[in-house]
Every structure is written in structure tokens, then in C-alpha cells.
Backbone as CSV, one residue per row, in Angstrom:
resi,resn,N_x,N_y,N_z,CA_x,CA_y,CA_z,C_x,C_y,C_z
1,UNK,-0.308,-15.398,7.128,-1.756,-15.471,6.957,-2.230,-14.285,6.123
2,UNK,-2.563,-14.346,4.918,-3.608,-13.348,3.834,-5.332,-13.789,4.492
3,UNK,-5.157,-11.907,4.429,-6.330,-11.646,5.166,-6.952,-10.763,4.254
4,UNK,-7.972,-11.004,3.651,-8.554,-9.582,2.684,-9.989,-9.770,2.961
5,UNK,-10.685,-8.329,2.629,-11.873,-8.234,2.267,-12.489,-8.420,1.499
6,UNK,-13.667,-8.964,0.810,-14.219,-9.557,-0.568,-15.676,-9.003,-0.534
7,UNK,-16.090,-9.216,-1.435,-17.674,-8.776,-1.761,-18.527,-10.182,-2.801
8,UNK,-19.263,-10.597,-2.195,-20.015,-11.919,-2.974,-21.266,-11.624,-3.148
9,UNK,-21.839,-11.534,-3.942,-23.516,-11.346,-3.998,-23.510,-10.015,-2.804
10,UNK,-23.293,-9.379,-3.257,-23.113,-7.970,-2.732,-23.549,-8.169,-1.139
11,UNK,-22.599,-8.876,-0.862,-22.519,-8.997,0.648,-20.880,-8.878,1.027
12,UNK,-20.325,-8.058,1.992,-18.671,-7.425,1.930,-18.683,-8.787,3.139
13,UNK,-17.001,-9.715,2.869,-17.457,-10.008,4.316,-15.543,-10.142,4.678
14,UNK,-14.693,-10.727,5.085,-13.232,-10.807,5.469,-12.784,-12.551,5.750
15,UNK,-12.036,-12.486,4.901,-12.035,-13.810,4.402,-10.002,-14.017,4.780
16,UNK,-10.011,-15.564,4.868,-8.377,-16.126,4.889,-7.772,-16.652,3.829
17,UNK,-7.224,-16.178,3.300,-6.959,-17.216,1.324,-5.955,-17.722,1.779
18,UNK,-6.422,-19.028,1.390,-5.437,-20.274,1.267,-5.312,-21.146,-0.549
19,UNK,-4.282,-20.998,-1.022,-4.730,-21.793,-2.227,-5.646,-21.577,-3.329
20,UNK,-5.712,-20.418,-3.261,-6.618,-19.333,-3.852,-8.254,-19.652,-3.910
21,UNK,-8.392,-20.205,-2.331,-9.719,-20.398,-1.845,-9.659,-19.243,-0.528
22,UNK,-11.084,-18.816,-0.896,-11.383,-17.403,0.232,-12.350,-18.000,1.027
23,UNK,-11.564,-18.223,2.561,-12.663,-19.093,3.651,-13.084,-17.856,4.375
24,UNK,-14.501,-17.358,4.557,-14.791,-16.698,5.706,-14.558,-16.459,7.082
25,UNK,-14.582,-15.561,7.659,-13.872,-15.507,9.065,-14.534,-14.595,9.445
26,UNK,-14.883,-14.619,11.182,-15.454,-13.175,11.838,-14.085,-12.304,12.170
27,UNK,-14.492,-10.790,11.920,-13.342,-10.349,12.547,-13.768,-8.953,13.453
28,UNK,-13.234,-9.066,14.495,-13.446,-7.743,15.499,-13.743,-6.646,15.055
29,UNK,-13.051,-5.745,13.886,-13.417,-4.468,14.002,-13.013,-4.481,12.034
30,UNK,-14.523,-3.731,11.873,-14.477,-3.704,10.437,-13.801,-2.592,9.661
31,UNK,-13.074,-2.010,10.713,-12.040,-0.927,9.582,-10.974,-1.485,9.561
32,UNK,-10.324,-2.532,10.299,-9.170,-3.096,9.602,-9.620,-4.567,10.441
33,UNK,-9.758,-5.909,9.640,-9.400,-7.022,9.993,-8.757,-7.692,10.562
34,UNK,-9.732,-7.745,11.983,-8.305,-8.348,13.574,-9.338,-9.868,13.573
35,UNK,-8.617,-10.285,13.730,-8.969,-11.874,13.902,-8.119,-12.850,14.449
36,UNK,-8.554,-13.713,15.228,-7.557,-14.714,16.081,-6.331,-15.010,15.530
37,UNK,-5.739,-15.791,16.107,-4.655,-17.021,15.424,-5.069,-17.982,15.035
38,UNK,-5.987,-18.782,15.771,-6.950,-19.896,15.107,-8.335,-19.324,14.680
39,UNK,-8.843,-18.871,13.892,-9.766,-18.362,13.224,-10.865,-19.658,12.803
40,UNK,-12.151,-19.640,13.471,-12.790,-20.416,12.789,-13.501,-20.623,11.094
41,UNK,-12.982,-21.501,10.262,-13.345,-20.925,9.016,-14.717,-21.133,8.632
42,UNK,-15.206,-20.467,7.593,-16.855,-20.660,7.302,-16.704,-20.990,5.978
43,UNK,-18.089,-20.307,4.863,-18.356,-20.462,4.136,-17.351,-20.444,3.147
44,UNK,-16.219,-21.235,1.788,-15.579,-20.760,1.065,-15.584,-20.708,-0.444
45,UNK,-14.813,-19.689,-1.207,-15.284,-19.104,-2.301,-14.054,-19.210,-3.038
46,UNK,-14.071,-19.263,-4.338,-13.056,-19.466,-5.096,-12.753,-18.032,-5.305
47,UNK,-11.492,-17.764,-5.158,-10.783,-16.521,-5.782,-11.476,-15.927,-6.705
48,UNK,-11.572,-16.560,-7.687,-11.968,-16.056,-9.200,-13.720,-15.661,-8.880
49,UNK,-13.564,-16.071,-7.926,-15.713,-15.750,-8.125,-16.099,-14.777,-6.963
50,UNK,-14.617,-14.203,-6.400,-15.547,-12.744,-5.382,-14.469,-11.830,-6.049
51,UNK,-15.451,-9.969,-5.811,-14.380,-9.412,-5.931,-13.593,-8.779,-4.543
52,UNK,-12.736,-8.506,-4.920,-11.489,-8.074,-4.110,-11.760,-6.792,-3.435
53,UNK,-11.810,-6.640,-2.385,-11.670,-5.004,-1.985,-10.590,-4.341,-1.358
54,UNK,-10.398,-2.936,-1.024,-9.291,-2.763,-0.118,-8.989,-3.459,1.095
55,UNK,-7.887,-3.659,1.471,-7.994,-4.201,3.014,-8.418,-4.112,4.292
56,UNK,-8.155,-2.833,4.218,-8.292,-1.479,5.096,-9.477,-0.620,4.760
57,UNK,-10.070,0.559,5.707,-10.530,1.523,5.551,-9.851,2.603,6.025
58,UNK,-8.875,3.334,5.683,-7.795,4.145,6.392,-8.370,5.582,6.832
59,UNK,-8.400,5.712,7.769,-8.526,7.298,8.030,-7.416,8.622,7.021
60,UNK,-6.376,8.143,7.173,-4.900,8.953,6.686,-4.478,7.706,5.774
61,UNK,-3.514,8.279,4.878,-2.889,7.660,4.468,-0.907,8.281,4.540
62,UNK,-0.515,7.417,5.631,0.984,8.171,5.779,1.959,7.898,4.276
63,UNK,2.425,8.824,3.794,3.604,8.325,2.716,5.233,8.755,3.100
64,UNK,5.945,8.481,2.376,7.027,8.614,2.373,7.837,9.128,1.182
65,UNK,8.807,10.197,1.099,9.587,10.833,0.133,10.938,9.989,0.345
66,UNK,11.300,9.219,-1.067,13.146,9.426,-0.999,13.288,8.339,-0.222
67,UNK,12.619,7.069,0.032,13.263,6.026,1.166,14.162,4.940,0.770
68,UNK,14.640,4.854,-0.296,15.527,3.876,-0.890,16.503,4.446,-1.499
69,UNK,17.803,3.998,-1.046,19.147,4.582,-1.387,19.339,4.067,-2.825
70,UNK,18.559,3.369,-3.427,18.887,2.939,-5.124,18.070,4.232,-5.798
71,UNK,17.140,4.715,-4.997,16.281,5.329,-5.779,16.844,6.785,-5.982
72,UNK,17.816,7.251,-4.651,18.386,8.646,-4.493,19.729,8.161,-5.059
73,UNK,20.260,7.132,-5.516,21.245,7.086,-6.417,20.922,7.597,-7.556
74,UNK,19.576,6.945,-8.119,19.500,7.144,-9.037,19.073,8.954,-9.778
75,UNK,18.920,9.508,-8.630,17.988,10.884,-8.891,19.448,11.334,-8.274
76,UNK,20.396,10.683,-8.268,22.018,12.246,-7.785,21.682,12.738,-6.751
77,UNK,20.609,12.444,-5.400,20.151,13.319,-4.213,20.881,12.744,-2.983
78,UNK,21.198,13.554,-2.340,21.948,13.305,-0.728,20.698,12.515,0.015
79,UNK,21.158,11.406,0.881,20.019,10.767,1.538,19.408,11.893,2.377
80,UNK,18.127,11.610,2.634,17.899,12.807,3.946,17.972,12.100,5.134
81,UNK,18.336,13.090,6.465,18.501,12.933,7.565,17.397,12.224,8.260
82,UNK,16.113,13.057,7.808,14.739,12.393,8.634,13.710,12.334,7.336
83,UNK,12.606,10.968,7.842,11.851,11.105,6.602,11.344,12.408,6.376
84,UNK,10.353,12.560,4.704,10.163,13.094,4.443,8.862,12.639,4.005
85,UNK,7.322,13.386,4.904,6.047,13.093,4.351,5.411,13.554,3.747
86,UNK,4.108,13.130,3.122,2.790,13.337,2.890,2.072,12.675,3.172
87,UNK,0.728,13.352,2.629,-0.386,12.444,2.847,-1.306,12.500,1.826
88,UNK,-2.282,10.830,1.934,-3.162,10.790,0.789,-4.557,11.155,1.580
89,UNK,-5.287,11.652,1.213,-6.498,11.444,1.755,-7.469,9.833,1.137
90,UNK,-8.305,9.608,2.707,-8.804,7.807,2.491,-9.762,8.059,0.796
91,UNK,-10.189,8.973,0.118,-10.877,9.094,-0.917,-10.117,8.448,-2.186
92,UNK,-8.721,8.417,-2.286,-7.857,7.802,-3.379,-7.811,6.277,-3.284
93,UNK,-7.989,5.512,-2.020,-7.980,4.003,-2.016,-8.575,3.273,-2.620
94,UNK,-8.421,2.478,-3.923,-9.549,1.681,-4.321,-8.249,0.311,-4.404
95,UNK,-9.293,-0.626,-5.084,-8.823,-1.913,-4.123,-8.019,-2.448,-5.803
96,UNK,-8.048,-3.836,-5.532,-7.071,-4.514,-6.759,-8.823,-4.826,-7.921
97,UNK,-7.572,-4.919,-9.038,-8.757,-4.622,-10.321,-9.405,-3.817,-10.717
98,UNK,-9.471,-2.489,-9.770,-9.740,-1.518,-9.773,-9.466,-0.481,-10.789
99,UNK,-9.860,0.578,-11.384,-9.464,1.185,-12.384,-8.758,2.537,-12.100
100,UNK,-7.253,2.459,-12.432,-6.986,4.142,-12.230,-7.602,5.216,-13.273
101,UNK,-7.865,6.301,-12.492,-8.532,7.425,-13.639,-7.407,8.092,-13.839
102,UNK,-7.197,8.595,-14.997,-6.342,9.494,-15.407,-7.069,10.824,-15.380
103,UNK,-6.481,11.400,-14.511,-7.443,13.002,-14.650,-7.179,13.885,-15.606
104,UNK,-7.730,14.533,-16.247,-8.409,15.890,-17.665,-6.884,16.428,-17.213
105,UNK,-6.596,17.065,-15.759,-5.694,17.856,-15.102,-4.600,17.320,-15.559
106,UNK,-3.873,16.107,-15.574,-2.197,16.209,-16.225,-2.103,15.776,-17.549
107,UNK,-0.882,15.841,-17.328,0.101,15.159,-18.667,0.792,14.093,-18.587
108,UNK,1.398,13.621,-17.129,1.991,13.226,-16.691,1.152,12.422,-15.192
109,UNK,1.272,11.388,-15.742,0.784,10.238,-14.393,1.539,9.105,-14.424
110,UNK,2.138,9.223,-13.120,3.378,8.085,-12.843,3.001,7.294,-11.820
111,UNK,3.801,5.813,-11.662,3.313,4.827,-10.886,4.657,4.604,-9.834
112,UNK,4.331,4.056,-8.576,5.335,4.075,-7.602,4.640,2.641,-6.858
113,UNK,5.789,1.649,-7.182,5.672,0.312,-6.418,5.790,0.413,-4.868
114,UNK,5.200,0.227,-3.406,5.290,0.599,-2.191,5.095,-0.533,-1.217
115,UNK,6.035,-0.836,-0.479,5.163,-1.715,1.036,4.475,-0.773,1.892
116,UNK,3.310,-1.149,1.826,2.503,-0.987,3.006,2.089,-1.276,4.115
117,UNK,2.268,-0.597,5.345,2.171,-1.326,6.945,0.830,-0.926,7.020
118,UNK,-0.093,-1.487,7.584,-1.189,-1.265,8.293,-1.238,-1.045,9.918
119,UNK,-1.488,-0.266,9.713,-1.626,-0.210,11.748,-3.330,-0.714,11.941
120,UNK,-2.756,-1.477,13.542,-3.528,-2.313,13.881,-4.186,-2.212,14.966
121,UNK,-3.525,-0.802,15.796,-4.299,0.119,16.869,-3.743,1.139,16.948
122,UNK,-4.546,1.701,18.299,-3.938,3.049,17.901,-2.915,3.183,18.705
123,UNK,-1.866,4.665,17.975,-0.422,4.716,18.496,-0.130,5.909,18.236
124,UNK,0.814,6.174,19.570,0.386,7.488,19.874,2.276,7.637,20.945
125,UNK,3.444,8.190,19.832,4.578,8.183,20.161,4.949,6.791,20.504
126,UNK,4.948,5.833,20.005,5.946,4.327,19.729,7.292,4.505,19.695
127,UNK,8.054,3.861,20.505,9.432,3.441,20.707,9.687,2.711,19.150
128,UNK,10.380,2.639,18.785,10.887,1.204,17.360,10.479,-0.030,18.343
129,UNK,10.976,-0.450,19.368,11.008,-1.348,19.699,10.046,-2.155,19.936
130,UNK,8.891,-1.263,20.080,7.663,-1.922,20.501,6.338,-1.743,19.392
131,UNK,7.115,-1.113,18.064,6.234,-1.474,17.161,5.258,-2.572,16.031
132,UNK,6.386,-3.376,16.354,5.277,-4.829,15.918,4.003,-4.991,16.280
133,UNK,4.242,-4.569,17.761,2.715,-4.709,18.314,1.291,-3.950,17.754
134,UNK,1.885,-3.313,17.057,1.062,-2.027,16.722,0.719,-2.133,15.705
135,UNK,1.633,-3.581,14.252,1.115,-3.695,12.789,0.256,-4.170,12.756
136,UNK,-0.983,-4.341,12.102,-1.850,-5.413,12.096,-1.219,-6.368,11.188
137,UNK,-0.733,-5.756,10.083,-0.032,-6.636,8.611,0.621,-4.962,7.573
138,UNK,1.029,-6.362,6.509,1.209,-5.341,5.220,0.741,-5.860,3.775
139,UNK,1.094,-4.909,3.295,0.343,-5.018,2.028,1.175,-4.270,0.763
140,UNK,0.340,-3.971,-0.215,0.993,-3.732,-1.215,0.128,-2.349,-2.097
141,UNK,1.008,-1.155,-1.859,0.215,0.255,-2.362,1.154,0.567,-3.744
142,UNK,0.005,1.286,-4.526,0.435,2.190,-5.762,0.491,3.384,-6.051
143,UNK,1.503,4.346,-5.143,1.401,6.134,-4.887,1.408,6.513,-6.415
144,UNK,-0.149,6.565,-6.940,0.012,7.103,-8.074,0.281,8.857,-7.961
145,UNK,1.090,9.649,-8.999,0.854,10.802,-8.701,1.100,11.750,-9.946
146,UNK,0.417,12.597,-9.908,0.470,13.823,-11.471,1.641,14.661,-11.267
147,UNK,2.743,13.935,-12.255,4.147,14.605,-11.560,4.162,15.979,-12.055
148,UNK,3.534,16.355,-13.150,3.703,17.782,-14.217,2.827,18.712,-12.816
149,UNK,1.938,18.127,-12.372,1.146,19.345,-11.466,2.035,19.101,-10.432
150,UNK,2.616,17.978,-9.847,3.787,18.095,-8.466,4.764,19.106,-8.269
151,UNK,5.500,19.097,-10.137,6.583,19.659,-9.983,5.661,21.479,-10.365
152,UNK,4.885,21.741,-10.622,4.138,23.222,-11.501,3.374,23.795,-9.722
153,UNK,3.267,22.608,-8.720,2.962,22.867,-7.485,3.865,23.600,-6.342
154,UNK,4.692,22.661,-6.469,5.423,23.326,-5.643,5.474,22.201,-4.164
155,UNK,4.302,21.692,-4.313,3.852,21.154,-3.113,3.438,19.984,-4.004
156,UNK,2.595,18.818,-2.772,2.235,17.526,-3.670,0.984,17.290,-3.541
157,UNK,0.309,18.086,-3.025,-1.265,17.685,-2.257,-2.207,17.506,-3.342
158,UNK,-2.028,18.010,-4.182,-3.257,17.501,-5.726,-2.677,16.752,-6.255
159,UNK,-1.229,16.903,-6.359,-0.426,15.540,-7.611,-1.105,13.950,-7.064
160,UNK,-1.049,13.960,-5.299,-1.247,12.735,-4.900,-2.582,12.807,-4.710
161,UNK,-3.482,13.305,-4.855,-4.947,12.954,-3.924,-6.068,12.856,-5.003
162,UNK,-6.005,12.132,-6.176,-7.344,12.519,-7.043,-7.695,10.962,-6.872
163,UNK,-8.852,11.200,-6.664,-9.705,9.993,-6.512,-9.021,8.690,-7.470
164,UNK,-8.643,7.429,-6.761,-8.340,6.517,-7.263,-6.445,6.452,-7.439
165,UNK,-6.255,7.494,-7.024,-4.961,7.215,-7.036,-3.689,6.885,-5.838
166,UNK,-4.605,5.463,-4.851,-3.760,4.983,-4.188,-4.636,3.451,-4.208
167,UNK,-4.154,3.054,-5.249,-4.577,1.166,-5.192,-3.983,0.474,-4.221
168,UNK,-4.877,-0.782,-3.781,-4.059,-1.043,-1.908,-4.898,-2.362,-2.077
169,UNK,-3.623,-3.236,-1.926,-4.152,-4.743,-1.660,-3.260,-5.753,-2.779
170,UNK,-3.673,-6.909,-2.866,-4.403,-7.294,-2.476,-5.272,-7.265,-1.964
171,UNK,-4.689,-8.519,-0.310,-4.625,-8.603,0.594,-3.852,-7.926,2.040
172,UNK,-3.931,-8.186,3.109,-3.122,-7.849,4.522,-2.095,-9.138,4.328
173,UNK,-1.305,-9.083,4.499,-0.501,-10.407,4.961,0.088,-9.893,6.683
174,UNK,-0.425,-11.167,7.593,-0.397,-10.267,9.002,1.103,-11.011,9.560
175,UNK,2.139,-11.713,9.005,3.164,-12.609,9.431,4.182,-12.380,8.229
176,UNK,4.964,-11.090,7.895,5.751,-11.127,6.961,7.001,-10.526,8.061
177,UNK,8.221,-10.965,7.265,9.470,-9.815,7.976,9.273,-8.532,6.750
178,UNK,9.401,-7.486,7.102,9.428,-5.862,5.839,10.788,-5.397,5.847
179,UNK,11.923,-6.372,6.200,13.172,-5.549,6.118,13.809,-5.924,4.753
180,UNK,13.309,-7.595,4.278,14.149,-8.106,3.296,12.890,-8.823,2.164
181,UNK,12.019,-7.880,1.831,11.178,-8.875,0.567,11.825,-7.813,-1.009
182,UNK,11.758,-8.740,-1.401,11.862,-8.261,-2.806,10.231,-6.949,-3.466
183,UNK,10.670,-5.801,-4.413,9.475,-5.587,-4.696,9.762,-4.738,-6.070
184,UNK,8.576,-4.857,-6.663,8.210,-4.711,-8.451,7.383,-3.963,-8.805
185,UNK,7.402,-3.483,-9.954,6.731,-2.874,-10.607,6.915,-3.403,-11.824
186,UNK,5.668,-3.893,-12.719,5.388,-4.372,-14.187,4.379,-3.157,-14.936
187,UNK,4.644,-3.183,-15.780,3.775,-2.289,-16.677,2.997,-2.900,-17.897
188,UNK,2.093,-3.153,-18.182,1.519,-4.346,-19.303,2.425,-5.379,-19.295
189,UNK,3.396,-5.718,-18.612,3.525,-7.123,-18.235,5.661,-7.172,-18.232
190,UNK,5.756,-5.731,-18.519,7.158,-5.308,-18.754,7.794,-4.690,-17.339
191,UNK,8.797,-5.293,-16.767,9.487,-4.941,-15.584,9.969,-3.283,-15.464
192,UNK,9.446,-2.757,-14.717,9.880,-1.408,-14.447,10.712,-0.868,-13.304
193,UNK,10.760,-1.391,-12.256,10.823,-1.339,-11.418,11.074,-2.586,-10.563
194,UNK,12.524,-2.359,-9.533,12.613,-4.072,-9.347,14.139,-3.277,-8.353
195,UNK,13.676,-3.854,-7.309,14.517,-3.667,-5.756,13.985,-4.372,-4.498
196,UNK,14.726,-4.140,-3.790,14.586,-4.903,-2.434,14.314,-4.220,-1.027
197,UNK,13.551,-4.352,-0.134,13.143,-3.566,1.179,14.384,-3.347,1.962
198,UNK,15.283,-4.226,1.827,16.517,-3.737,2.780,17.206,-2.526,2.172
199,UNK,16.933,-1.942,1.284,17.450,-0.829,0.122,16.660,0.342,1.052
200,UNK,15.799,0.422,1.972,15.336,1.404,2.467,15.805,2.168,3.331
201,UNK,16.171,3.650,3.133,17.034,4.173,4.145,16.678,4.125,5.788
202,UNK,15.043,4.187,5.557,14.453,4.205,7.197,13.778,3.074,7.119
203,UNK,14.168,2.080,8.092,13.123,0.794,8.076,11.493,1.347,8.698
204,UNK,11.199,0.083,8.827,9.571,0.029,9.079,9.745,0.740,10.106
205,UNK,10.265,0.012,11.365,10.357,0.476,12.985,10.314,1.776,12.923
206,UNK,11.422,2.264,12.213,11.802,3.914,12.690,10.834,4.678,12.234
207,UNK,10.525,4.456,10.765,9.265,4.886,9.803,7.861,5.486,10.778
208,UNK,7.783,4.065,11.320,6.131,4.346,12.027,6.733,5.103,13.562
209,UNK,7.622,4.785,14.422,7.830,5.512,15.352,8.029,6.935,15.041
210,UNK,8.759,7.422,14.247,8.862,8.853,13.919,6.988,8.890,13.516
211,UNK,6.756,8.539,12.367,5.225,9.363,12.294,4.484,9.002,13.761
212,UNK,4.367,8.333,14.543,3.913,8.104,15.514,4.149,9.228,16.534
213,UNK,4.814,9.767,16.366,5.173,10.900,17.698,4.515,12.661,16.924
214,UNK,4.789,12.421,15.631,4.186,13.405,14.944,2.703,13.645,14.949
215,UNK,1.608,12.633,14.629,0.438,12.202,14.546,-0.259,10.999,14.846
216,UNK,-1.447,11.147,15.759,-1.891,9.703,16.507,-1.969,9.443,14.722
217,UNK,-1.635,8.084,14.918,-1.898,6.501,13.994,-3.278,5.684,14.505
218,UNK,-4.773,5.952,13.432,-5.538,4.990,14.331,-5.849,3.791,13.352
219,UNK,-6.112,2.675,13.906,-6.328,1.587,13.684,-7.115,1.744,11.809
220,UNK,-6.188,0.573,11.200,-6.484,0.574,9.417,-6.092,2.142,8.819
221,UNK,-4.924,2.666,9.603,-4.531,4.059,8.947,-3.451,2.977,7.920
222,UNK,-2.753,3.514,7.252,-1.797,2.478,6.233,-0.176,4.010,6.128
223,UNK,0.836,3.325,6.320,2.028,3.728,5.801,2.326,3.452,5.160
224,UNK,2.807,4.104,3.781,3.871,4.049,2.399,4.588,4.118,2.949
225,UNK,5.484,3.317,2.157,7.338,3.278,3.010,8.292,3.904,2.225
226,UNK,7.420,4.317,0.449,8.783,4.877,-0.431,8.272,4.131,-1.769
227,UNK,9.164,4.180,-2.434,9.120,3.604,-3.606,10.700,3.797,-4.053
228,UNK,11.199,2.698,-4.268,12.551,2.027,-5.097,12.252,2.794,-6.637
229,UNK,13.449,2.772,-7.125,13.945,3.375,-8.958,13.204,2.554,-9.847
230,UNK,12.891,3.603,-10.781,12.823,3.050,-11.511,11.082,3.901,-12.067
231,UNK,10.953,5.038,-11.136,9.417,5.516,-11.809,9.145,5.776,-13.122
232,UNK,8.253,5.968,-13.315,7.668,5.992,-14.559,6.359,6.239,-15.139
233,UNK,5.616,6.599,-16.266,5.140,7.284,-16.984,3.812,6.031,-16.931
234,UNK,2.617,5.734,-16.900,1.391,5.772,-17.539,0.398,6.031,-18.474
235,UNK,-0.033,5.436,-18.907,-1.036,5.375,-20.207,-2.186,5.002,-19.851
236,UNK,-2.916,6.396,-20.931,-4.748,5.400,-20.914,-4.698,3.889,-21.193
237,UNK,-4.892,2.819,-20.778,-4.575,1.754,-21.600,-3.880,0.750,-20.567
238,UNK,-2.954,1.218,-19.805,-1.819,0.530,-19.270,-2.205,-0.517,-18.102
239,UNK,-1.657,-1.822,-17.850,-2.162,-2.354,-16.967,-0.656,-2.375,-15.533
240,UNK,-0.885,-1.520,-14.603,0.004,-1.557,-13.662,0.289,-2.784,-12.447
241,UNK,1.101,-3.800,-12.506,1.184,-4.747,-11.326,2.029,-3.997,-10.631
242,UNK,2.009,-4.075,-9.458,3.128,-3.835,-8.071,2.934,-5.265,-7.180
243,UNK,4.341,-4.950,-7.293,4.391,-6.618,-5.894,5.260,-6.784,-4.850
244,UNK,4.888,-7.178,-3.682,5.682,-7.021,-2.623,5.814,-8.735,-2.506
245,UNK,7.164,-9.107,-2.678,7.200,-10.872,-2.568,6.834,-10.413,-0.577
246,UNK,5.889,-11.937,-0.512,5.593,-12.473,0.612,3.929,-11.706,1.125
247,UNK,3.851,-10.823,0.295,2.317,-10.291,0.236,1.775,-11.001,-1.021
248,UNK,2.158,-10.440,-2.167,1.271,-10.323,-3.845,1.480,-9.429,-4.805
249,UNK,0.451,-9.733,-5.470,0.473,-8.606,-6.756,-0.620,-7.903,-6.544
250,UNK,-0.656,-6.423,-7.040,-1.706,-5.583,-6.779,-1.861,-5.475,-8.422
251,UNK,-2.973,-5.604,-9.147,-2.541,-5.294,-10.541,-4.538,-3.808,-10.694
252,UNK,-3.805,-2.926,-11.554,-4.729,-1.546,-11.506,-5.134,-1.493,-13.111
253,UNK,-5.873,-1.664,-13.817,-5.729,-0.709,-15.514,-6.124,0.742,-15.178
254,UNK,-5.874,1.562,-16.016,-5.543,2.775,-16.165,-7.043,2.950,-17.000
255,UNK,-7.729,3.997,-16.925,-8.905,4.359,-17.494,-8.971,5.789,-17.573
């Protein structure tokens, strides 16, 4: 089930796409979209005639360093033992169609294809085992980041946090498996990036249980899981897709 937020005649409301028709739906709590199993549908809108918003309203945004063994092949690095985080602040989220800014500040702005988990309450030290309960869905993020100030940093906290540089969506998809989808990165329409979720050194489970014991997780917070080989460079100009098969395409232009 794709679950996203939309905006129609400047009214925001959370909608079910089927067939690239957006049927209205009530949903419990407006920072992340909880809604039945049988959902009564309402008013519906053609894809093409609302726009798209983030899915979520995230408090945090959890990320991940280094989670795909194609990707630390490719960079010559020893896997690490335990993940390795950051964080975005909720000010970088903008939704699909959205425009990345290239900031005055680099030289260097690179794109990172990501599955995204949404948490769906709050959690507070999770077992693996009992984390399903806890996704609302996933989705599909773009850890943009200013690698020339990352690496001149030392640290990553400005490379990742300038306004607009974590695109998120689509949609939620709330019924996917995250161990085995395929996922992409296109660049004006040219493959960049192209691996698979089982390539991830720490699955979902362990992912959110470890940050879970570190920091409460509250409801529409979102986890990056990594990004697969294959990063790369940005242009004023450039139109970025990322895709997680069994979610979508997130597609960003660069401004």
C-alpha cells in the first residue's frame, strides 16, 4: 500500500495511490500517516494534478556510513564492526520534484541513492525481533552531501545539513520486504548507481535496534540505511532519480 501526502488547491491532505490515482484517506496522526488496513476511500485525484509532498515530518533524520559491502569494496575499506552515524536535521527534507540547491559553499555536491524506514511509533531500545512493529513503511531518500567541505571538515554536520539536501518520497510504501529490493541511482536519465538491499552489511532489524538503544526514535523520524557504489558528482542543471524497486522513483533537479 503507497501512502503519500499531496497538496490540491492548497489544501495538504494523505492519500492511497492506486494506478496513479490519489484516493483520499483519514489518517490518525499527521506527522507520519497511520491509517487502517481497510481505509475508507474519498475524494480522487489524478497523479499528474496534485503536488507531491514529503511523507513524513521527521523530527531527526538517522543516517548511515559504509552499509553496503559493494560500496566498501569499492572504496578498499574494512567493513565496520558497528554502524556508523549521522544526522540530518528535519530542515533538509523536501519532497519529490523538489529542487536541490547547490550552495555558494562547495565545489563538490554528490548524490547517494538510500532506503528509507520510517518509524511508526515511538521506540525506545527494540530487540531486532520486534521491530516490524515499530515501521510504519519505507521509502526512498537522497543523502545529498558537500563532499569538498566533508572531507576540509573533518566531521559531516554542514556537508549533510543545508537546506534541501535530503529529498524523501515519493511515497511510504507500508508492505515491502527491505532485505532484497533492488536500488538506483540515474542522473539526467544515465545509470549511476545500481545494487541490491541484501548487499547491506547491517540489515534494517539490526540498523533500527542499535539506533534505538542509542536514541528514542519518535514517530515519522526516518532512517538512511547507506548508500550502495557508485557516488557521484552533481550539476547546476542535473536531474537526480533514486529508486528503491517496490517503493518508486524519487526524481530532484538541481538548482
Amino acid at each position: 500500500m503507497k501512502i503519500l501526502r499531496f497538496q490540491k488547491d492548497n489544501n495538504e491532505a494523505v492519500g492511497i495511490l492506486k494506478n496513479r490515482m490519489v484516493y483520499e484517506v483519514s489518517s490518525e496522526s499527521r506527522i507520519v500517516p497511520q491509517i487502517g488496513s481497510c481505509p475508507e476511500l474519498g475524494n480522487s485525484h489524478s497523479l499528474d494534478e496534485v503536488k507531491i509532498l514529503p511523507p513524513v515530518y521527521p523530527s531527526k533524520v538517522v543516517c548511515v556510513g559504509l552499509n553496503y559491502r559493494d560500496h566498501a569494496k569499492e572504496l578498499d575499506m574494512e567493513l565496520p564492526d558497528e554502524p556508523v552515524l549521522f544526522l540530518k536535521p528535519p530542515t533538509t527534507v523536501i519532497g519529490h520534484d523538489e529542487a536541490i540547491i547547490y550552495p555558494p559553499e562547495s565545489r563538490q555536491v554528490d548524490y547517494e541513492a538510500e532506503l528509507a524506514v520510517v518509524v511508526g511509533q515511538t521506540a525506545h531500545k527494540i530487540l531486532p525481533e520486534d521491530v516490524p512493529e515499530f515501521i510504519a513503511g519505507y521509502s526512498v531518500l537522497n543523502d545529498v552531501t558537500a563532499r569538498d567541505l566533508q572531507q576540509k571538515d573533518g566531521q559531516w554536520t554542514r556537508a549533510k545539513s543545508f537546506d534541501t539536501f535530503c529529498p524523501l518520497g515519493p511515497w511510504m510504501e507500508a508492505e515491502m520486504d527491505p532485505a532484497n529490493q533492488k536500488i538506483s541511482m540515474h542522473v539526467n536519465g544515465e545509470l549511476r548507481q545500481d545494487s541490491n538491499t541484501r548487499n547491506m552489511i547491517f540489515p534494517v532489524e539490526e540498523l533500527f535496534s542499535f539506533i534505538s538503544h542509542i536514541m528514542t526514535l519518535n514517530p515519522g523520524d526516518v532512517i538512511a540505511t547507506g548508500t550502495p557504489p557508485g557516488v557521484g558528482q552533481l550539476q547546476v542543471g542535473d536531474v537526480a532519480e533514486a529508486t528503491v524497486e517496490g517503493v518508486g522513483t524519487l526524481s530532484n533537479p538541481v538548482k
